[in-house]
C-alpha positions as CSV (number, residue, x, y, z in Angstrom):
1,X,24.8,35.3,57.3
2,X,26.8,33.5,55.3
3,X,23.8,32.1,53.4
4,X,22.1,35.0,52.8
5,X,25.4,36.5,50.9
6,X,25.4,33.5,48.6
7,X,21.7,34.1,47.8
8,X,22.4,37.4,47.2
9,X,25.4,36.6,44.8
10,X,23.7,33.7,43.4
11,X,20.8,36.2,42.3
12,X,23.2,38.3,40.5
13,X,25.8,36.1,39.0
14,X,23.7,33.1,38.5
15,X,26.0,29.9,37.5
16,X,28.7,31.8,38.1
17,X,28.9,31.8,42.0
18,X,31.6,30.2,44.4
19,X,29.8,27.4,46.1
20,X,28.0,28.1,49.6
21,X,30.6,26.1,51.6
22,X,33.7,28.7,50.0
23,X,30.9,31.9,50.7
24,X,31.0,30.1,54.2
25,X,34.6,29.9,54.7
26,X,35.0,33.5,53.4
27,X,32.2,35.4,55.4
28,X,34.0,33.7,58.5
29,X,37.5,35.1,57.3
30,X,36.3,38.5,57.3
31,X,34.0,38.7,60.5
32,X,37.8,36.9,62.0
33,X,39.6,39.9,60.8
34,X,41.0,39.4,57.4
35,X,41.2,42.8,55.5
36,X,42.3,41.4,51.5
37,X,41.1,38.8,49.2
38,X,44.5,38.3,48.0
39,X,46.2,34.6,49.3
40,X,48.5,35.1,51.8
41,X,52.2,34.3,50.3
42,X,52.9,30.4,50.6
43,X,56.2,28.3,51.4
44,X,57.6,26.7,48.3
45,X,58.0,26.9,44.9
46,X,55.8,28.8,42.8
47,X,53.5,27.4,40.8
48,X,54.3,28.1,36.8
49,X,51.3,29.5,35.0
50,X,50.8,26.8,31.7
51,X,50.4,29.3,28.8
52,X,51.1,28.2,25.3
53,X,54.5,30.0,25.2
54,X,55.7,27.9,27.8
55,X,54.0,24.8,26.5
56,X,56.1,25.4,22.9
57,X,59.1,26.3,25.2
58,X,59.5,23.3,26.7
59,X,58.6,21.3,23.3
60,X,61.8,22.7,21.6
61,X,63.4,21.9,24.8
62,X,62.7,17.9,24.5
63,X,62.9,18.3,20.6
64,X,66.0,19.5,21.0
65,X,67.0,17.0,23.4
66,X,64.8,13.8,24.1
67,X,66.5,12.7,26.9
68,X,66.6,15.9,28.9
69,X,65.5,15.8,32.4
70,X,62.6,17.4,33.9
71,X,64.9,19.9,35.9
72,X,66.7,20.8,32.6
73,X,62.9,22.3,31.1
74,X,62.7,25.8,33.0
């Protein structure tokens, strides 16, 4: 059951657990067929990973130019 795999996970990674309701949703996933645990591709743009390289990027950007437009920062 899907509480007895989030005991189970909860007694080895403690704090560190996904919440019963996501061990829930997953365990019925997988006894519904699904093989991965990577997401499915999604419609729409892709979300930008914030790293600290892009943060600086986009701060020369509007340093540069303080009236560019949020399409011109890419």
């Amino acid at each position: 059951s899907a509480r007895a795999i989030y005991d189970e996970l909860n007694s080895i990674y403690g704090d560190e657990v996904p919440g019963l309701s996501t061990v829930t949703r997953w365990s019925k996933l997988f006894r519904d067929g699904r093989k991965e645990i990577e997401d499915k591709p999604r419609p729409g743009r892709p979300i930008t990973e914030t790293t600290t390289e892009n943060i600086e990027h986009a701060r020369l950007l509007i340093d540069d130019d303080t009236y560019i437009a949020i399409e011109g920062i890419q």
